[in-house]
VOPAGU-2260 file (C-alpha; in pm, 1 decimal, decimal comma):
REM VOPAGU-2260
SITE   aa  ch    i         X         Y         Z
SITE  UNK   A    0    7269,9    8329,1    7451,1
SITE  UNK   A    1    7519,2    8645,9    7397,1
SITE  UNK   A    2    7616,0    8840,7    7681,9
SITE  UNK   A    3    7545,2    9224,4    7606,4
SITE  UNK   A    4    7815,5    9468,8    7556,9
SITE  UNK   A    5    7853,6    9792,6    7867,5
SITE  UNK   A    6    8084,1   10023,2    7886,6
SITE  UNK   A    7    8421,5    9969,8    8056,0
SITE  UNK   A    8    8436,1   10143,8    8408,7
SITE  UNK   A    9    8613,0   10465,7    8366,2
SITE  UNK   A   10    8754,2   10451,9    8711,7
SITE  UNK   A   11    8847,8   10177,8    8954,6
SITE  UNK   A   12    8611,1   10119,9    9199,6
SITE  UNK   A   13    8753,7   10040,9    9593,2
SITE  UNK   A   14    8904,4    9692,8    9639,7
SITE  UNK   A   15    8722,9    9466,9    9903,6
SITE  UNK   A   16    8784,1    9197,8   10139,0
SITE  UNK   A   17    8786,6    8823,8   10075,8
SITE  UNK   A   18    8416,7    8706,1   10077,6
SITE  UNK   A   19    8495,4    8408,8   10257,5
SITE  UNK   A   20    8779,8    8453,4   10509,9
SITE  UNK   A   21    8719,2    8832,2   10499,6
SITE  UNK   A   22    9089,4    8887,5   10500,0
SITE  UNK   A   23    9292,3    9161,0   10305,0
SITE  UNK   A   24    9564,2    8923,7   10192,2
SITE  UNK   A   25    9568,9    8898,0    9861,2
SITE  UNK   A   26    9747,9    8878,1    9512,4
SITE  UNK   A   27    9625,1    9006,3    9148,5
SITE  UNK   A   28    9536,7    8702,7    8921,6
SITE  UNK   A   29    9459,9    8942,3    8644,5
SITE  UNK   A   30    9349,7    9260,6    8517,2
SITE  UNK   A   31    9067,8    9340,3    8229,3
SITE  UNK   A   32    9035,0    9661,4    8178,9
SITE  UNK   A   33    8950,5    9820,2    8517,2
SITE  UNK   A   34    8824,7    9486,6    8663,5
SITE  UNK   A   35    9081,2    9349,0    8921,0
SITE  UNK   A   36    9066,1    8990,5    8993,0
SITE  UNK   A   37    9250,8    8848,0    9339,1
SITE  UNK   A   38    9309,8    8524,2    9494,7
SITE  UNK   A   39    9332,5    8556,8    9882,2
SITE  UNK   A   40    9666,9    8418,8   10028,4
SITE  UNK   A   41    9439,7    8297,5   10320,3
SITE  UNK   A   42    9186,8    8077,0   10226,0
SITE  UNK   A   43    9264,6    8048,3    9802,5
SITE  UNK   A   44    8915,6    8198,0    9690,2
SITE  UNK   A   45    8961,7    8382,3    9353,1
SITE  UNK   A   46    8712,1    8683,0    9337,5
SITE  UNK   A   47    8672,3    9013,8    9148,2
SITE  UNK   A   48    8868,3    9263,0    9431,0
SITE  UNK   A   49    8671,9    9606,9    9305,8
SITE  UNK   A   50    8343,3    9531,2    9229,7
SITE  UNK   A   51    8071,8    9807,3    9096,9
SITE  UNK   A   52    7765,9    9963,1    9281,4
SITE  UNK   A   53    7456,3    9728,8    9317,8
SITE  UNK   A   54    7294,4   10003,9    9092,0
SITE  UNK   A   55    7517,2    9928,8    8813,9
SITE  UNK   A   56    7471,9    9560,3    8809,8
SITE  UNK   A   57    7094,7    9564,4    8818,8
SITE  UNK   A   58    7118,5    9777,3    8502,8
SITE  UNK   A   59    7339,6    9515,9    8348,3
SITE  UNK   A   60    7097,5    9242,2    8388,9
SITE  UNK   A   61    6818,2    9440,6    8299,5
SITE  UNK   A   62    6976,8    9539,0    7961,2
SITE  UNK   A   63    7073,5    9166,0    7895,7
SITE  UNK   A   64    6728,3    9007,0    7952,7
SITE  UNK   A   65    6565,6    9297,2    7736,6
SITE  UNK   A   66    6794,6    9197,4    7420,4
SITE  UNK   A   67    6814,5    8853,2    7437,1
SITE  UNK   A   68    6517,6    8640,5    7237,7
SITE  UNK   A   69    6327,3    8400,3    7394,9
SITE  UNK   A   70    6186,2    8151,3    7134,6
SITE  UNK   A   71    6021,4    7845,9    7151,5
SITE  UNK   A   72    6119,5    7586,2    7391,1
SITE  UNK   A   73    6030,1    7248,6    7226,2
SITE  UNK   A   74    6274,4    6990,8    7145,5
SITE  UNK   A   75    6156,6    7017,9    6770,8
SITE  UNK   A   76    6253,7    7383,4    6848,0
SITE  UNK   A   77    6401,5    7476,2    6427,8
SITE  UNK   A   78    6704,7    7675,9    6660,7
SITE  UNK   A   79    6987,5    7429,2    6742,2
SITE  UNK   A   80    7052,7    7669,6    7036,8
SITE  UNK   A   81    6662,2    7565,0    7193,0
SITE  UNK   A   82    6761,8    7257,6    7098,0
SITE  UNK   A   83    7066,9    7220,9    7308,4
SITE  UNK   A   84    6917,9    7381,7    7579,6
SITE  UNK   A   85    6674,9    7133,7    7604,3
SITE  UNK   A   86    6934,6    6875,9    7612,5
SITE  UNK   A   87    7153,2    7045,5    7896,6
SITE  UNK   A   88    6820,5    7043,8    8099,2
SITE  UNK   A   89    6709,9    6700,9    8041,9
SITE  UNK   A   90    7099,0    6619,1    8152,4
SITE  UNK   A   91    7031,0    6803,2    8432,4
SITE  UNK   A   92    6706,2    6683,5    8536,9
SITE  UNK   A   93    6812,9    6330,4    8499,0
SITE  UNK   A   94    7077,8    6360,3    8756,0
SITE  UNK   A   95    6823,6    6545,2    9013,6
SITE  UNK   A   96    6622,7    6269,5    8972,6
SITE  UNK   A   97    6888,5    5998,5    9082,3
SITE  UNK   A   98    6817,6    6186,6    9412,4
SITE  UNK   A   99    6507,6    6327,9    9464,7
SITE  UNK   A  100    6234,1    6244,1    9187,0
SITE  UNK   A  101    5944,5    6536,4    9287,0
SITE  UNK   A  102    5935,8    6792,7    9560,3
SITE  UNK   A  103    5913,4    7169,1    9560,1
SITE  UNK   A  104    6214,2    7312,4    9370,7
SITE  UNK   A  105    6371,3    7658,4    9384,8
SITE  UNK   A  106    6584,5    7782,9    9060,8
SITE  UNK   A  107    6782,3    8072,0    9168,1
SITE  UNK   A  108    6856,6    8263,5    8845,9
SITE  UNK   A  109    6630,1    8091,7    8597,7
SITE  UNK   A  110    6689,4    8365,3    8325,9
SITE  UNK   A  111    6386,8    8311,1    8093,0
SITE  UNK   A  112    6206,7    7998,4    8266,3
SITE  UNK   A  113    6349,8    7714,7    8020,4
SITE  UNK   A  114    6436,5    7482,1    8304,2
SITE  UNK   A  115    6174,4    7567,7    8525,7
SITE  UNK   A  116    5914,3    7486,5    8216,7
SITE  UNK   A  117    6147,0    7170,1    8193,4
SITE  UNK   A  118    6123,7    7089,0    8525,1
SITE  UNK   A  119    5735,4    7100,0    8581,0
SITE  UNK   A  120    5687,6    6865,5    8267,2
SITE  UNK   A  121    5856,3    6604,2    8497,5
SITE  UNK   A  122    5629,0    6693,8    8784,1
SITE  UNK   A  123    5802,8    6892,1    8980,8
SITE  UNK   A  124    5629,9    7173,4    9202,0
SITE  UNK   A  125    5816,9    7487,6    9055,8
SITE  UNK   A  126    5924,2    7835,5    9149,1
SITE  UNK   A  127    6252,5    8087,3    9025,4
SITE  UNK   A  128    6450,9    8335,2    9179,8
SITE  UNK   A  129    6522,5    8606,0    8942,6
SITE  UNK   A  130    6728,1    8961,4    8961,8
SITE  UNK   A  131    6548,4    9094,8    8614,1
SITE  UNK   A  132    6210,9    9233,7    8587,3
SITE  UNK   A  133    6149,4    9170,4    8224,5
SITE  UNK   A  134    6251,2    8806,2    8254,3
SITE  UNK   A  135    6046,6    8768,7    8576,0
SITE  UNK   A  136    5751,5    8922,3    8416,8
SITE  UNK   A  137    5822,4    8652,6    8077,3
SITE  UNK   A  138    5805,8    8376,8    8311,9
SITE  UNK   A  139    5537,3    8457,3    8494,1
SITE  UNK   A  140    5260,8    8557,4    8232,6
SITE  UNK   A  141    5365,0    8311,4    7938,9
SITE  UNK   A  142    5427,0    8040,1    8199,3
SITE  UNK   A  143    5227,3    8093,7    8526,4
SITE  UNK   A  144    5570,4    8000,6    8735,4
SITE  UNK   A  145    5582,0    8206,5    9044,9
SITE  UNK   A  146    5930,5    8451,0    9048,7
SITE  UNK   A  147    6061,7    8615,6    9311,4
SITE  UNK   A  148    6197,7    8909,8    9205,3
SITE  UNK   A  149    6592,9    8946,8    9385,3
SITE  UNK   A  150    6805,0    9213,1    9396,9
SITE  UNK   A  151    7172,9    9139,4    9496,1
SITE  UNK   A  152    7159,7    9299,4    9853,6
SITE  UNK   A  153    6854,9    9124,6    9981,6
SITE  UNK   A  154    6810,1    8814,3   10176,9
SITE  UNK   A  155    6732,9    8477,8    9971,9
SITE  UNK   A  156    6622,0    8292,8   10283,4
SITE  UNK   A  157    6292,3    8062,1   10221,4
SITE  UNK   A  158    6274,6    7894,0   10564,7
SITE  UNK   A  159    6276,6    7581,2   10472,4
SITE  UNK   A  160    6034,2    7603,4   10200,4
SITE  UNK   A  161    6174,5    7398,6    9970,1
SITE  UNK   A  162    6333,8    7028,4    9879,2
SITE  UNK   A  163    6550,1    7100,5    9605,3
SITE  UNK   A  164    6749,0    7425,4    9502,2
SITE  UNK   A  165    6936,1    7491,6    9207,3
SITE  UNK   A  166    7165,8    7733,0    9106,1
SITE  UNK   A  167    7242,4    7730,3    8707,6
SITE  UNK   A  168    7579,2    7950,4    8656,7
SITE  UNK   A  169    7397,0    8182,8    8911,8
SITE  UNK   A  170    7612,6    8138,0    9203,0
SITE  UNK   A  171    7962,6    8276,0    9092,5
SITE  UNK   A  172    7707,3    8620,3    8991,9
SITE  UNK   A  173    7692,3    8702,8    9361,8
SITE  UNK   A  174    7987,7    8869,8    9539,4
SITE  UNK   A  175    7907,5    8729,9    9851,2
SITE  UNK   A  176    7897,2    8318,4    9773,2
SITE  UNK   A  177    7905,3    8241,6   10162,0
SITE  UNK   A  178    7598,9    8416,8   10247,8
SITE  UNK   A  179    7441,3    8318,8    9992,4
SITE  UNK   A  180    7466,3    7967,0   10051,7
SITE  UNK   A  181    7392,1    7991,7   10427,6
SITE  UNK   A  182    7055,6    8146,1   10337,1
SITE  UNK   A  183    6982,5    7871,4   10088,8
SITE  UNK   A  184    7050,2    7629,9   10367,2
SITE  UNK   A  185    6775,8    7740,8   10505,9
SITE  UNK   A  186    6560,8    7726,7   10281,4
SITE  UNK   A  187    6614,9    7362,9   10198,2
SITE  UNK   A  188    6395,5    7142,7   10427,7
SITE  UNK   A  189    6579,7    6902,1   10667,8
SITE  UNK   A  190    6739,8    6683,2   10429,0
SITE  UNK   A  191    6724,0    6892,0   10137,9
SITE  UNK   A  192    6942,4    6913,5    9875,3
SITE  UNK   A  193    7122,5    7175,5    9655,3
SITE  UNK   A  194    7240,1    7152,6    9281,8
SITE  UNK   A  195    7509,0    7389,9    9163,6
SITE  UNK   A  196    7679,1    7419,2    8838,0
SITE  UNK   A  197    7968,8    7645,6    8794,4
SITE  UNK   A  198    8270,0    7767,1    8583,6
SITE  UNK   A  199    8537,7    7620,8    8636,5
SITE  UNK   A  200    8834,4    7846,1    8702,9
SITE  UNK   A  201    9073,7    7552,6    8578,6
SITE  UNK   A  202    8937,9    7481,4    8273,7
SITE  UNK   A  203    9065,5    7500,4    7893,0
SITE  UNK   A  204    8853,3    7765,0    7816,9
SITE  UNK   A  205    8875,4    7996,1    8088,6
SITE  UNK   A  206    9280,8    7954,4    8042,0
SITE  UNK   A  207    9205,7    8083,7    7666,6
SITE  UNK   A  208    8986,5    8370,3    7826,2
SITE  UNK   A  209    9279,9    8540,7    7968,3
SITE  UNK   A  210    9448,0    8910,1    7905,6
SITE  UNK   A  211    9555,6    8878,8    7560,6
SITE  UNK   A  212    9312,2    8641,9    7445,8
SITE  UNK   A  213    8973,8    8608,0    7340,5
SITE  UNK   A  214    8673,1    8637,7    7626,1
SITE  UNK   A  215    8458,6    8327,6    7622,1
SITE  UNK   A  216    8106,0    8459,9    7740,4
SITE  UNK   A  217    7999,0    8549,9    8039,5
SITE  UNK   A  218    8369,3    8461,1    8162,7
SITE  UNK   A  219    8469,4    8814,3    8190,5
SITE  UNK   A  220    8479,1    8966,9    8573,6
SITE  UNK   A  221    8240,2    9218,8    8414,2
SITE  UNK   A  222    7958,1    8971,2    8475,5
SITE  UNK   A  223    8081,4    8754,2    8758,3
SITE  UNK   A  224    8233,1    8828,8    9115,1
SITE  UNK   A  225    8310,3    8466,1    9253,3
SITE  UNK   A  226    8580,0    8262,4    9038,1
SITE  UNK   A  227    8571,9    7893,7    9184,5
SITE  UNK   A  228    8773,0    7533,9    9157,2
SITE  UNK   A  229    8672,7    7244,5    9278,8
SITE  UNK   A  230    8841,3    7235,3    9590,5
SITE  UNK   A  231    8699,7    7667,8    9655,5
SITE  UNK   A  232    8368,1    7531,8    9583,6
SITE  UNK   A  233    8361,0    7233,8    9817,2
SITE  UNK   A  234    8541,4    7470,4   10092,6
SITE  UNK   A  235    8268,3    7730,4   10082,7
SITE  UNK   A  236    7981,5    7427,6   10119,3
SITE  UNK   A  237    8151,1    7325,2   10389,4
SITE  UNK   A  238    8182,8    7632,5   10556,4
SITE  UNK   A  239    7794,3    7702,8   10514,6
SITE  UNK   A  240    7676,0    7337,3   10652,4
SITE  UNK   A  241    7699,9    7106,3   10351,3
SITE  UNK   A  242    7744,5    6797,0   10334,0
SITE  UNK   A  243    7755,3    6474,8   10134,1
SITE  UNK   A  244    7932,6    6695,5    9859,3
SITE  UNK   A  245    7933,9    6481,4    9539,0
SITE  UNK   A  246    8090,9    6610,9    9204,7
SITE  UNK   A  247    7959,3    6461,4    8917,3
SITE  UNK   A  248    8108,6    6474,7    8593,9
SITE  UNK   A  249    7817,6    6604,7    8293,1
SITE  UNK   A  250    7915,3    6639,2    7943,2
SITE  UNK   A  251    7683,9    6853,2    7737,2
SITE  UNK   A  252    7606,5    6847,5    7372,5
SITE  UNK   A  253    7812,7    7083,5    7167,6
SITE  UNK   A  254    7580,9    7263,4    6957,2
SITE  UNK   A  255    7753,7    7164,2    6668,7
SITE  UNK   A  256    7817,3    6888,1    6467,7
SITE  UNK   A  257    8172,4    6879,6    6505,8
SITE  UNK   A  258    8234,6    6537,7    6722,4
SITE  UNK   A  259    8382,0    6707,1    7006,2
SITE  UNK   A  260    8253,5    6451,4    7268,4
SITE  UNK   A  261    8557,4    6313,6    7251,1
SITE  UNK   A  262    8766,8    6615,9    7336,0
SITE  UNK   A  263    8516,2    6720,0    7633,3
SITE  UNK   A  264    8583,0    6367,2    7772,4
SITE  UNK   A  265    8950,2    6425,6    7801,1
SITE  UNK   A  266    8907,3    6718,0    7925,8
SITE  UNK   A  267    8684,4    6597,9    8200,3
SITE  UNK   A  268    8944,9    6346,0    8265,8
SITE  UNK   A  269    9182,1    6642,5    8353,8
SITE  UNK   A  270    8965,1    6833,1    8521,6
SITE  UNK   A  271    9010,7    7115,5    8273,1
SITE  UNK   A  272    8607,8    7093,2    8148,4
SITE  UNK   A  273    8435,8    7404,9    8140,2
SITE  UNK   A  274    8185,1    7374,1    8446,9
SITE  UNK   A  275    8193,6    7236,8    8817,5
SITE  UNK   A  276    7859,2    7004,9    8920,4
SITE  UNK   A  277    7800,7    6964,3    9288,5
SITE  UNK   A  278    7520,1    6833,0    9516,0
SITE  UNK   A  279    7515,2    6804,6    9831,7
SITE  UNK   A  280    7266,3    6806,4   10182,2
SITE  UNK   A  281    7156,1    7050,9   10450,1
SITE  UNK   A  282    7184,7    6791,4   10736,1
């Protein structure tokens, strides 16, 4: 799915502190447009240093989920973008499964439902997190899946409601990663565990995403606030209660049929693959 296209800040909005160390030691990474992006000399995190009003984002999301189409979600779906979805999920699923094979299940950002439809064909017990009204309102009167609507600056705790969260290229959305994790900790049950896929700041294609080149997706700083590596994303775990962190190492169908499994693999190998997969425990 596209990312839709807002207008450029006309001014530069205040620059903040480090979300994790909450330090005001940093260094510019880069610039796009007004968006400044920083790496703190304290702790390493990369995050976007000026980021807009709440207000603005919630109108960003809203405007995305009211353009982009929904279609069928079958894997004899006629789109080969359904049908790759499907795949991804199924990937996904598969390695949940490895550790916890039913239980309640939390997906925080689940967009348009697809993996929370995906998810309740294998039996979990399902229910999504979701910052946009339309999609909330898809999901829960073509699917009966119960959303909780979120805006940024509220509280995501669940008290220990549920066995498995997930966070699906949601978690590098919020500005304030560390919270946001300590509130999911809670709202794992003792022994719960948390599934996180994210982009990886190292990666081929985020290098190609740079000033002067080409945006891939959602890549831009206009969409995300937290920019993470493997070693950032284990660190802020850790600092929220984590443990047992496990990376695991998913390649995902292409969506084309180019043979570039080969390509991905090396790239894995590197660590230079698009996305960062973690689990890990509560306690």
């Amino acid at each position: 799915m596209g990312f839709p296209l807002v207008k450029h800040p006309e001014k530069e909005w205040p620059m903040r502190d480090c979300p994790l160390c909450r330090r005001l030691n940093y260094r510019r990474k880069f610039r796009v447009d007004n968006y400044i992006v920083v790496t703190c000399n304290e702790c390493g995190f990369t995050f976007l240093g000026n980021p807009p009003p709440l207000k603005e984002e919630q109108a960003l999301y809203e405007h995305y989920f009211h353009q982009a189409s929904l279609g069928v979600y079958s894997p004899d779906s006629p789109d080969p973008a359904i049908q790759s979805v499907w795949k991804i999920n199924e990937q996904r699923l598969d390695w949940i499964g490895r550790f916890k094979d039913q239980g309640r299940m939390l997906d925080v950002g689940c967009g348009h439902g697809f993996f929370l439809h995906h998810a309740r064909l294998k039996g979990y017990e399902v229910e999504g997190v979701e910052i946009s009204v339309a999609a909330a309102q898809h999901i829960s009167e073509s699917l009966d899946i119960v959303v909780h609507l979120h805006n940024f600056d509220e509280d995501l705790n669940f008290s220990g409601a549920f066995d498995i969260i997930c966070l699906w290229h949601s978690l590098e959305h919020f500005r304030e990663p560390l919270l946001v994790l300590e509130q999911l900790w809670n709202s794992l049950t003792p022994g719960g565990r948390i599934f996180i896929e994210v982009p990886n700041l190292l990666s081929l294609g985020f290098r190609m995403s740079l000033p002067g080149r080409r945006w891939q997706g959602g890549n831009h700083p206009r969409y995300h606030r937290s920019f993470f590596t493997a070693d950032t994303l284990m660190s802020t775990l850790q600092m929220t209660g984590f443990y047992a962190i496990q990376f695991e190492k998913m390649i995902y169908p292409s969506g084309t049929n180019i043979p570039l499994q080969p390509i991905k693999r090396l790239l894995n190998h590197l660590n230079w693959d698009s996305f960062l997969d973690v689990t890990a425990i509560n306690e």
